[in-house]
Structure formats: structure tokens, C-alpha cells
C-alpha positions as protocol buffer text, in pm:
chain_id: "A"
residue {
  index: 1
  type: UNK
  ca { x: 10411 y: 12471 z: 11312 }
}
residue {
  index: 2
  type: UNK
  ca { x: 10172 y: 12175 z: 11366 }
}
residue {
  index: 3
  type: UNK
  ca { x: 9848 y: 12345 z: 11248 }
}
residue {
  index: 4
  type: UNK
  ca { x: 10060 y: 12481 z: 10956 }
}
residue {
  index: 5
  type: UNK
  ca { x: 10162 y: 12134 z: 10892 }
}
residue {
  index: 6
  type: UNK
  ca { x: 9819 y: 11932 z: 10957 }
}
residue {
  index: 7
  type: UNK
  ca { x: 9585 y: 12237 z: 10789 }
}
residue {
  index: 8
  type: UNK
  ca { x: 9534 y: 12105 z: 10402 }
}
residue {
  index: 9
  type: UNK
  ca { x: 9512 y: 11753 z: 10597 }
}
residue {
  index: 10
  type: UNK
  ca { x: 9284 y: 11891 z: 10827 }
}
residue {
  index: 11
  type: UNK
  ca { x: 9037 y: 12014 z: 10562 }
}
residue {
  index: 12
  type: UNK
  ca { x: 9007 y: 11702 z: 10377 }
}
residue {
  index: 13
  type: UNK
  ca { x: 8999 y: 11437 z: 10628 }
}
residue {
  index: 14
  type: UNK
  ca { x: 8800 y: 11672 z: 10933 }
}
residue {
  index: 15
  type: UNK
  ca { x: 8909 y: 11721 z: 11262 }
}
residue {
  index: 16
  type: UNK
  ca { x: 8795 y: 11410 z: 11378 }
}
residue {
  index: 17
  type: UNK
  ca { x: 8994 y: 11192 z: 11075 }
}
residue {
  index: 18
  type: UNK
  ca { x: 9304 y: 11388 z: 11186 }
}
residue {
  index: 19
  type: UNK
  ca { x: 9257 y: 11288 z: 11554 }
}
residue {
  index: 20
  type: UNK
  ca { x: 9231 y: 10954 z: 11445 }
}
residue {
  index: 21
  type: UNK
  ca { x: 9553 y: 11015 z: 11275 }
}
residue {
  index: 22
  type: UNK
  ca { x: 9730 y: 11121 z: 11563 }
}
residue {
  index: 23
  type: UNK
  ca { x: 9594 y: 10850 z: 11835 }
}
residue {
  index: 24
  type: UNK
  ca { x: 9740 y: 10558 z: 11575 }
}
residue {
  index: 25
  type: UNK
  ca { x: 10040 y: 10348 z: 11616 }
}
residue {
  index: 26
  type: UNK
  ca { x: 10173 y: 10200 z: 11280 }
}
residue {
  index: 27
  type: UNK
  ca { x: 10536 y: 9995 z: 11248 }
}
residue {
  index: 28
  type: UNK
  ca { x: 10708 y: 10025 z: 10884 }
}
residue {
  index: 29
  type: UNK
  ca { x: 10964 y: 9716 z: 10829 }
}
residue {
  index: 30
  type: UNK
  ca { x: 11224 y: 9778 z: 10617 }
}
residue {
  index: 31
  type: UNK
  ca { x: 11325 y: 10138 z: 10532 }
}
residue {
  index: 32
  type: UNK
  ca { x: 11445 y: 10141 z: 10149 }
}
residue {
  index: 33
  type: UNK
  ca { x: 11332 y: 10277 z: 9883 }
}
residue {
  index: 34
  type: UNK
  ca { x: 10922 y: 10142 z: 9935 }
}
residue {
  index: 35
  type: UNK
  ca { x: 10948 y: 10149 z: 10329 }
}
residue {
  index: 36
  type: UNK
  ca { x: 11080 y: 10513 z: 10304 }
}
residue {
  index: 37
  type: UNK
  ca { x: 10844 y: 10661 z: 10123 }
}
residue {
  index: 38
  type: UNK
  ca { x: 10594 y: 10500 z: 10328 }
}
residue {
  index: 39
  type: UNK
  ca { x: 10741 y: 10592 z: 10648 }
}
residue {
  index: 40
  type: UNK
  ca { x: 10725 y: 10985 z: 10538 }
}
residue {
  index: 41
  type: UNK
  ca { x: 10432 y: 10983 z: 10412 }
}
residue {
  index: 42
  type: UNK
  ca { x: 10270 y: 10855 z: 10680 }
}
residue {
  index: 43
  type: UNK
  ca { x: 10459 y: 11149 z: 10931 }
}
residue {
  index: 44
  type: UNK
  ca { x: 10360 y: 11418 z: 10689 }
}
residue {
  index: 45
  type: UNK
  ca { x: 9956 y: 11221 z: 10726 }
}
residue {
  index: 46
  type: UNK
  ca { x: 9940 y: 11313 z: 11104 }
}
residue {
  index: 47
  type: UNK
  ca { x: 10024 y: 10945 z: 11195 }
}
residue {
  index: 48
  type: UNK
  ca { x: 10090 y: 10956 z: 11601 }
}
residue {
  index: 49
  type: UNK
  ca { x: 10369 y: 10705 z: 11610 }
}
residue {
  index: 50
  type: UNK
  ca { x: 10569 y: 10529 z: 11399 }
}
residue {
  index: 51
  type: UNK
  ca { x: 10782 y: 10238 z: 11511 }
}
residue {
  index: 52
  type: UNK
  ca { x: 11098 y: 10228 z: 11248 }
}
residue {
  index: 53
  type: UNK
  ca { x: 11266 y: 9857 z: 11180 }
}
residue {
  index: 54
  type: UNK
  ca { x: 11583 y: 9831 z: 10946 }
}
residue {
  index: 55
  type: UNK
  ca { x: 11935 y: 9665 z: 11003 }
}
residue {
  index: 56
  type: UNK
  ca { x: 12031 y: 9828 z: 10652 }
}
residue {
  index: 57
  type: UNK
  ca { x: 12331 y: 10096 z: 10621 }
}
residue {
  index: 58
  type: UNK
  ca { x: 12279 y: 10367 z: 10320 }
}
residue {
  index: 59
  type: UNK
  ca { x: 12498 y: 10281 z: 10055 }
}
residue {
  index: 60
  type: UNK
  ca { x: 12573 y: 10488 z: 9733 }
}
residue {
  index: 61
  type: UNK
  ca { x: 12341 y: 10247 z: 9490 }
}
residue {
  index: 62
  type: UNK
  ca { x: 12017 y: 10334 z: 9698 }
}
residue {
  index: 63
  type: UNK
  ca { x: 12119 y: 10739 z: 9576 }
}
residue {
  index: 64
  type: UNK
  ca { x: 11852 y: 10652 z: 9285 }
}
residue {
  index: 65
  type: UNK
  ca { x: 11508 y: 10610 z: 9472 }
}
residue {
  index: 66
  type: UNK
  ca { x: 11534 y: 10594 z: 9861 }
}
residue {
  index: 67
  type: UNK
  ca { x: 11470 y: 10878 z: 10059 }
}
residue {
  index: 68
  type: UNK
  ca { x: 11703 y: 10895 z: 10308 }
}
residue {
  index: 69
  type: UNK
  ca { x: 12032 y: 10805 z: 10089 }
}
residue {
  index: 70
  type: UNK
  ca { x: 12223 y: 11148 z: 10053 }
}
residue {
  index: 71
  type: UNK
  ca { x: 12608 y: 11205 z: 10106 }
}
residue {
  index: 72
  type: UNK
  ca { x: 12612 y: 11290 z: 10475 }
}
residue {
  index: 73
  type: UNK
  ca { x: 12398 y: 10982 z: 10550 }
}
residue {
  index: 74
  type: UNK
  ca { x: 12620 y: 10739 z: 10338 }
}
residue {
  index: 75
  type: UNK
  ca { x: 12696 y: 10450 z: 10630 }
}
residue {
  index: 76
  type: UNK
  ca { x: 12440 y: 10553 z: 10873 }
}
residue {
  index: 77
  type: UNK
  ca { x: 12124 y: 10279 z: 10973 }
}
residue {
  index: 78
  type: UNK
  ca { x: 11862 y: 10329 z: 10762 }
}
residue {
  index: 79
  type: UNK
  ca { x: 11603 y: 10356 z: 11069 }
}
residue {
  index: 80
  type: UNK
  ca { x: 11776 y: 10640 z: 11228 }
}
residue {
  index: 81
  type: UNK
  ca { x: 11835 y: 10796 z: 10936 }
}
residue {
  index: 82
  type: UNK
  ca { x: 11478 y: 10744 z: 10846 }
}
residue {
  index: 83
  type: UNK
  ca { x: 11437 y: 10898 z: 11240 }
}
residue {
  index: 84
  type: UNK
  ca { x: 11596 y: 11230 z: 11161 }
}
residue {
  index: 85
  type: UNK
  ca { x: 11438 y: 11283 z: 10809 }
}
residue {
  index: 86
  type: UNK
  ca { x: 11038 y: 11230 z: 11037 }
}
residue {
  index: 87
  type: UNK
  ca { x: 11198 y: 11480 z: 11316 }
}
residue {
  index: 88
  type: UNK
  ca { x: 11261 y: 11739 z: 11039 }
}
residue {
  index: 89
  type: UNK
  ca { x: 10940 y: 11768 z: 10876 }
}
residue {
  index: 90
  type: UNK
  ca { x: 10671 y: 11654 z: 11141 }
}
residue {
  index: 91
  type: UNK
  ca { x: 10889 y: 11686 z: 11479 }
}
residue {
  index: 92
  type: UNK
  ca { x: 10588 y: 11553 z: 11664 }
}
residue {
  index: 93
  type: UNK
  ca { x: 10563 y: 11212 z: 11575 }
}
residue {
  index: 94
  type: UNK
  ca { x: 10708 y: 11027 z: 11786 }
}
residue {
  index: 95
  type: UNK
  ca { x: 10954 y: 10757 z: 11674 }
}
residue {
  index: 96
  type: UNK
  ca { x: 11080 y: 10398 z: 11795 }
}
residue {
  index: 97
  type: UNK
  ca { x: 11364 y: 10306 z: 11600 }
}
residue {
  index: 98
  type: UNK
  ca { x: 11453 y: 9961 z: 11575 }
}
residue {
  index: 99
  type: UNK
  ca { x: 11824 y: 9971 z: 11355 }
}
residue {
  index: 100
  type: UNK
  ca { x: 11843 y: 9568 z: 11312 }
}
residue {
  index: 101
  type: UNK
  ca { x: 11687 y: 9347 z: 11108 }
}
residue {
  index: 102
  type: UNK
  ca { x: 11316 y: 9134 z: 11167 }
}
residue {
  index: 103
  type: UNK
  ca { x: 11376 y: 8790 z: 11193 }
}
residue {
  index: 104
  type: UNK
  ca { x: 11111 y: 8523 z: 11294 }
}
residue {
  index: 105
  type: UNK
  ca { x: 11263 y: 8525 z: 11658 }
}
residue {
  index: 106
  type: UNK
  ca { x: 11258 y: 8894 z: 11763 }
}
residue {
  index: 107
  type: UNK
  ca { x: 10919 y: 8995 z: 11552 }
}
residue {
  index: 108
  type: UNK
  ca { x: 10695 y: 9022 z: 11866 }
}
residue {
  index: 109
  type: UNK
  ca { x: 10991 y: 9220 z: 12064 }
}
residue {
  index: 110
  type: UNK
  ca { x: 10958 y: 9415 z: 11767 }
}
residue {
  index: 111
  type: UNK
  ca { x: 10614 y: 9473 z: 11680 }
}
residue {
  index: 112
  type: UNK
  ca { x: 10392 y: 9496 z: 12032 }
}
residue {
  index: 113
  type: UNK
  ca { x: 10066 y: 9326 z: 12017 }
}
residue {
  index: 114
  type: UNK
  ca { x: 9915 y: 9700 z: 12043 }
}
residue {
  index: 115
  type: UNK
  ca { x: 10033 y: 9824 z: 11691 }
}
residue {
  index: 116
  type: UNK
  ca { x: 9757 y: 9934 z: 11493 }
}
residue {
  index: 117
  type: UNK
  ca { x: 9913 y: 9885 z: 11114 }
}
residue {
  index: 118
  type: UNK
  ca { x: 10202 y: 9757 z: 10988 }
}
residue {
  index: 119
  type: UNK
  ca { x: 10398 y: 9796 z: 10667 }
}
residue {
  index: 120
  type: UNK
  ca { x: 10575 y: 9518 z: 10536 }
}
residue {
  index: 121
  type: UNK
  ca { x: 10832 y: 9610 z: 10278 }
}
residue {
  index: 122
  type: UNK
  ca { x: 11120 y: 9364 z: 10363 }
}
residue {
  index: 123
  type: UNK
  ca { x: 11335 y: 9226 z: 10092 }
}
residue {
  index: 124
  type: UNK
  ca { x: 11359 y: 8898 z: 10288 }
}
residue {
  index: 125
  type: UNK
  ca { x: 11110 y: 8672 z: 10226 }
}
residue {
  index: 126
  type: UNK
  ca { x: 11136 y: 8439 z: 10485 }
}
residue {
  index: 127
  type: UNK
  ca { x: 11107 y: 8722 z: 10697 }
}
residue {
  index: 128
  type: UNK
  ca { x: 10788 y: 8838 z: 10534 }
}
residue {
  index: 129
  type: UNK
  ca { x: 10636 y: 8534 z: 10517 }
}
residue {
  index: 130
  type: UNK
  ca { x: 10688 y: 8497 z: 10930 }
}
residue {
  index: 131
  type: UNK
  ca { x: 10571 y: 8874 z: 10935 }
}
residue {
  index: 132
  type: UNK
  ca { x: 10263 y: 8809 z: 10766 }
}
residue {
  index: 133
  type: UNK
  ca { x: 10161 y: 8492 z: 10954 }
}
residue {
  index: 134
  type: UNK
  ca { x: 10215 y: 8662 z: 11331 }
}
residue {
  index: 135
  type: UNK
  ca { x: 10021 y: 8970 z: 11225 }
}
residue {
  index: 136
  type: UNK
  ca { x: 9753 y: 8761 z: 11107 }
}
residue {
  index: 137
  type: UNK
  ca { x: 9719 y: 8526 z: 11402 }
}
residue {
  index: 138
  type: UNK
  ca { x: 9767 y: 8842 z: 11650 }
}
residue {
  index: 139
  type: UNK
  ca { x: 9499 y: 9054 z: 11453 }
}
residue {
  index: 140
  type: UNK
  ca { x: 9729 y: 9318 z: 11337 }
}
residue {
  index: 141
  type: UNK
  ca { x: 9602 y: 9483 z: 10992 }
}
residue {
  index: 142
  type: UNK
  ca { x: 9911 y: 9439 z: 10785 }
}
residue {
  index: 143
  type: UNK
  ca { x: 9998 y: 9540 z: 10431 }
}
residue {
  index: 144
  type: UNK
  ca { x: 10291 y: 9395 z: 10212 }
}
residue {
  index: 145
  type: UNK
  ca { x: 10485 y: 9558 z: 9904 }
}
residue {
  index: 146
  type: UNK
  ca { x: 10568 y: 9285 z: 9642 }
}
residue {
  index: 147
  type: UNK
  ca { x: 10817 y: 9324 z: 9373 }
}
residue {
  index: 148
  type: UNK
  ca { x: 10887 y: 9659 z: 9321 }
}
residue {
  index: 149
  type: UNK
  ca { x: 11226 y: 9645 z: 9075 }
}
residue {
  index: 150
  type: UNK
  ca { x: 11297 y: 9572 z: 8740 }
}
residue {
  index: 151
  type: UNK
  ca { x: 10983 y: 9760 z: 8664 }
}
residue {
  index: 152
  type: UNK
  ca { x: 10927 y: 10114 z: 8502 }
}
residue {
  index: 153
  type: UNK
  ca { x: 10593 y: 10226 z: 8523 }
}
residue {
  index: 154
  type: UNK
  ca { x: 10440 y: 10340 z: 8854 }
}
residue {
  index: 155
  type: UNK
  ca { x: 10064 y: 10353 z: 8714 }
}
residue {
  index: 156
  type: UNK
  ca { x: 10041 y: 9988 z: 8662 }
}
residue {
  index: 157
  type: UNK
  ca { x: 10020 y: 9945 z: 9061 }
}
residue {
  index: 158
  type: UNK
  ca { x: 9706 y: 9851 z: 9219 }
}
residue {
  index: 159
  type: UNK
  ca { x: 9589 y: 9718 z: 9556 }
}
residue {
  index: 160
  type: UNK
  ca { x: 9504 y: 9361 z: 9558 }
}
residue {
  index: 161
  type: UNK
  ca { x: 9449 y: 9046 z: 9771 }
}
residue {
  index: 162
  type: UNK
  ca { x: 9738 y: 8816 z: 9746 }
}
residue {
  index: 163
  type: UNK
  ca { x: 9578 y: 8509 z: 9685 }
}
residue {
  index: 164
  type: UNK
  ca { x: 9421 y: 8679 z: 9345 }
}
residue {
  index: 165
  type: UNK
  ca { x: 9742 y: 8792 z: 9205 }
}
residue {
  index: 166
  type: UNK
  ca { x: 9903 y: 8649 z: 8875 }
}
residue {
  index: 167
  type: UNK
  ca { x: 10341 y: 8701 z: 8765 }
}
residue {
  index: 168
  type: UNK
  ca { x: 10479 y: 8889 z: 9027 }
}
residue {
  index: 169
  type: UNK
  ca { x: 10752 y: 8651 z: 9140 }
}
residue {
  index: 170
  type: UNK
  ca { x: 10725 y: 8737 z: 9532 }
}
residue {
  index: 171
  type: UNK
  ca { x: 10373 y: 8729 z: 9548 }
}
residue {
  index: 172
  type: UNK
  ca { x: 10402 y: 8329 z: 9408 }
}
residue {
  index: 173
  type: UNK
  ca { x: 10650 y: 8231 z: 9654 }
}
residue {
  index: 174
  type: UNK
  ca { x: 10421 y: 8423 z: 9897 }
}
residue {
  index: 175
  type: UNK
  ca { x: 10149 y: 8191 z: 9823 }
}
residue {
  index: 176
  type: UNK
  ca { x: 10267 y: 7891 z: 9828 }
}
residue {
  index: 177
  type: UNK
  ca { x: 10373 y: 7988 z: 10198 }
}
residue {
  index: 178
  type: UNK
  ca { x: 10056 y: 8115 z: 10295 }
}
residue {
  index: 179
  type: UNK
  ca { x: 9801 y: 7899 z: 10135 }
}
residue {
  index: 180
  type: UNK
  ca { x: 9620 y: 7757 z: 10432 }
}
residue {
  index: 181
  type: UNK
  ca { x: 9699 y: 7971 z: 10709 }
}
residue {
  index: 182
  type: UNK
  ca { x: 9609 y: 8307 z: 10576 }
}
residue {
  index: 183
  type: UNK
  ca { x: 9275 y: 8342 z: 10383 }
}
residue {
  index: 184
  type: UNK
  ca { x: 9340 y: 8707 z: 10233 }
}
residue {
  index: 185
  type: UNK
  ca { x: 9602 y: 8927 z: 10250 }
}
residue {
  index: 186
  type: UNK
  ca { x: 9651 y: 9272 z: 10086 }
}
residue {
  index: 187
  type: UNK
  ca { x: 9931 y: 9312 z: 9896 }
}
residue {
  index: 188
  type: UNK
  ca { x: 10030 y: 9670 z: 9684 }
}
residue {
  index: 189
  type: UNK
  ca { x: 10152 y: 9429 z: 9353 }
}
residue {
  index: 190
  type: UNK
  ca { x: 10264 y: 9570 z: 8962 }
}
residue {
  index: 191
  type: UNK
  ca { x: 10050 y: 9448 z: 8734 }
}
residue {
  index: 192
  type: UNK
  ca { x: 10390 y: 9502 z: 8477 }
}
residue {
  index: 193
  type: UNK
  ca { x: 10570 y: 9183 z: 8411 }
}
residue {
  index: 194
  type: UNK
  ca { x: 10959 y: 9192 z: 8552 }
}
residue {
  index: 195
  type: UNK
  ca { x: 11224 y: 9290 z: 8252 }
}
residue {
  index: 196
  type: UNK
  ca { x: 11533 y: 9084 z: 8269 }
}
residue {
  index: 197
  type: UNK
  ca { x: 11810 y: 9276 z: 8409 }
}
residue {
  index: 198
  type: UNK
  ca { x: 12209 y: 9268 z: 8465 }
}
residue {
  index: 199
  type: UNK
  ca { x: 12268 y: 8887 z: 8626 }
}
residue {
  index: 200
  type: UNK
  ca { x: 12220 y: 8946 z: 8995 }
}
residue {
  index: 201
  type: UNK
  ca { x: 12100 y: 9295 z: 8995 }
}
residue {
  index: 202
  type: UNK
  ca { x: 11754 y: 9400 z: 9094 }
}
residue {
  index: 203
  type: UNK
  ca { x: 11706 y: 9701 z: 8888 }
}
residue {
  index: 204
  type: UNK
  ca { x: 11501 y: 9991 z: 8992 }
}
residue {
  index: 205
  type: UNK
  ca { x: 11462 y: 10375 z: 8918 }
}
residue {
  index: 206
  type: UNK
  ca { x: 11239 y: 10604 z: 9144 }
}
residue {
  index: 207
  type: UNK
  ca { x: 10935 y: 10566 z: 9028 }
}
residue {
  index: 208
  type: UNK
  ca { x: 10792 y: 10226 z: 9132 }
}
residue {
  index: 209
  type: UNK
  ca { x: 10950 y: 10190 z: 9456 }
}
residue {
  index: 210
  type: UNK
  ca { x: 10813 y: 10527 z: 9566 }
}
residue {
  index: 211
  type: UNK
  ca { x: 10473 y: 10511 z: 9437 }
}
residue {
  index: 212
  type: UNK
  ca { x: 10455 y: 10133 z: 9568 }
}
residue {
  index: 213
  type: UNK
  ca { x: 10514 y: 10313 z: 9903 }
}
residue {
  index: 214
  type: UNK
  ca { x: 10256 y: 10538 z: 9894 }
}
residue {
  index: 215
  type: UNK
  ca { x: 9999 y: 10299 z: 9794 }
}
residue {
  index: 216
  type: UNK
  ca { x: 10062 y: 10138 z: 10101 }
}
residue {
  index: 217
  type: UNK
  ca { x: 10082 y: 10427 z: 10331 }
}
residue {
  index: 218
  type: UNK
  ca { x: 9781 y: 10538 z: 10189 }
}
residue {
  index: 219
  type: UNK
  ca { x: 9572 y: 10255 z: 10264 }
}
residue {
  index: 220
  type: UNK
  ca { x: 9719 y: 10289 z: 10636 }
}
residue {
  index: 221
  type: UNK
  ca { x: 9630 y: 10598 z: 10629 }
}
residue {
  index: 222
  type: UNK
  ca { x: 9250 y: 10599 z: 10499 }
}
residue {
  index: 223
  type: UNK
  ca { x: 9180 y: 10324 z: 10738 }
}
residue {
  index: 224
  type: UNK
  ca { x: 9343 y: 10511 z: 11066 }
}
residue {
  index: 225
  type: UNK
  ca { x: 9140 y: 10811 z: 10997 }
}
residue {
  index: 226
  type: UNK
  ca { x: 8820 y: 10627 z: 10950 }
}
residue {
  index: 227
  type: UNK
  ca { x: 8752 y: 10711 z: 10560 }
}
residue {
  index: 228
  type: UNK
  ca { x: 8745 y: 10321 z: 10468 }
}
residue {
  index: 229
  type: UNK
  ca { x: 8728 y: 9998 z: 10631 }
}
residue {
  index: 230
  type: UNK
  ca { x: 9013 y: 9795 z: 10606 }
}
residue {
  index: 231
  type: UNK
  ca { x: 8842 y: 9556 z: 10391 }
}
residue {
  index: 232
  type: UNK
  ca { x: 8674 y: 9816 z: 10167 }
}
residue {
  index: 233
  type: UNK
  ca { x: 9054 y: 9840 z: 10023 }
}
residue {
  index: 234
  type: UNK
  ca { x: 9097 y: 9515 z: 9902 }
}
């Protein structure tokens, strides 16, 4: 099953990208709709291990974009969930799951120092901003999903550094947080300004959330194997 699964990876990335692939350790922070699609793509990629963080429960509104709300997971954690859907299609990743929430205080239980990558696609951000500051100071490569809803189109996402982005509201309160600790920081960001929606609902349909995630797995994933430096990307 493995060469089955790894052979069209295999033939555009070499043998050597794909054992790069497979010697890699990546985490993936929050497990919704962006984190998900990361998280898979990044098992179906060859990735060796993935270390899976989420304190979230599948609920009936994620049904619309995440990838591991269906009916018989309604309740469950999000990371084991997420767990089960990486067992099914590439069985040999191997998986850490994590089902509670990063906060400041358990981040480096967490995340080890050894992590090669890590995908930040928390809602929280006060938790983000903590996320990105330890990665930084412990030299972790780490890559953050901005606003993904009240958007509609996924082609107006692009890579960027965070410090050169303009109307995303999470990437201005990101900002002002980092601005003189971090110098750069790559952020996946929608260059489409945020439509008003229902009072207190973030709206969303597939499309953004999903693409936003594999925009960041990608990056992950071109690095790990060797195809681009990390600061080719951004």
C-alpha cells in the first residue's frame, strides 16, 4: 500500500524529496476547517510524523468545510478524530495527538524543541501570538493561517510576510503584538476584504478555509523535501 500511496509523490519530488518527507516531524495546532486540511494533506505528502493539537469537539456547524465533521464523529475531539481520518488513508504516519487546547503555559509540553514545522491555525489569538513568539525564539520554522471566514474566493490567497500585509483583521492585531520581537513571519493571508456577516457569526463556506490549508501545508511540505528554502517562500 505505501508505494501505491507515495508513487505519483515519488515521481515528482524523487526518492530523495520523499525520504525527506518521511524523516520530518511537523505539529498542526488547531484542527478545523484550515488545520484539517493541512493536517491531511500533509499525511497524504509522505510527512513522517505529525503531532495533532485541538481541545475542539465536532459540532454540526463545522458539517460545511472541516474535514473530519461527519455524523458518526459529531462530539468526538477534533485531534483524534483528525487521528483516525490520517490512519485511514496513510496508516504509516505516525500520530501524537494532543485533544486540549495550546495555551501559553503548556506550548513547550506541547511542541518539543525537535519539531521541524509547525502549523498555526488557532482561532485564539492570544494563543497564536504566544505560538509565534516561542517558535521564533526556539528556531522552529512556523507558518500561521490568518482570517480565513467571511470570505468567498479561494484564489485571492497568497503567501506573505506578516509585517507586509494590509486589511486582514488578525494579521493587524498580529502586528501590533509582534512588532519588535519577530522581524518576519510568514503568514498564508486573503488578499479579499472581510464581508459583514450575521452579528457574531464568522461566516465561512469550503472553499477558503480549505485552500488556506493547503497553502500552508504546502509550504511545509516543499521545504521538508528540500524543493525550496524556507525563505525562498516568503
Amino acid at each position: 500500500m505505501e508505494d501505491n500511496l507515495y508513487a505519483r509523490t515519488r515521481a515528482l519530488i524523487g526518492q530523495d524529496g520523499l525520504d525527506r518527507l518521511r524523516e520530518t516531524r511537523a505539529a498542526v495546532v488547531g484542527l478545523g476547517g484550515v488545520g484539517g486540511a493541512a493536517a491531511v494533506s500533509l499525511a497524504r505528502s509522505g510527512l513522517g510524523e505529525l503531532i495533532l493539537i485541538d481541545g475542539d469537539q465536532v459540532v454540526p456547524s463545522n458539517l460545511n468545510r472541516q474535514r473530519v465533521a461527519r455524523a458518526e464523529n459529531m462530539g468526538r475531539n477534533k485531534a483524534d478524530a483528525m487521528a483516525e481520518e490520517i490512519a485511514s488513508v496513510a496508516p504509516e504516519v505516525r500520530t501524537t495527538i494532543h485533544g486540549r487546547f495550546l495555551r501559553e503555559e503548556n506550548l513547550e509540553e506541547l511542541i518539543p524543541a525537535d519539531v521541524g514545522y509547525v502549523v498555526d491555525a488557532i482561532d485564539s489569538l492570544r494563543d497564536k501570538v504566544a505560538l509565534i513568539k516561542n517558535c521564533h525564539a526556539r528556531g522552529i520554522r512556523i507558518i500561521s493561517a490568518t482570517g480565513a471566514g467571511n470570505r468567498l474566493w479561494a484564489d485571492r490567497l497568497c503567501y506573505a510576510d506578516l509585517f507586509a500585509t494590509a486589511q486582514d483583521p488578525v494579521c493587524r492585531v498580529l502586528r501590533r503584538e509582534l512588532r519588535g520581537t519577530v522581524e518576519r513571519h510568514p503568514v498564508v493571508v486573503s488578499l479579499e476584504p472581510p464581508r459583514q456577516a450575521e452579528k457574531g457569526v464568522v461566516a465561512s463556506m469550503a472553499f477558503v478555509p480549505n485552500a488556506m490549508g493547503l497553502l500552508l501545508a504546502n509550504a511545509v511540505a516543499l521545504s521538508a523535501a528540500g524543493l525550496v528554502s524556507w525563505e525562498e517562500l516568503f
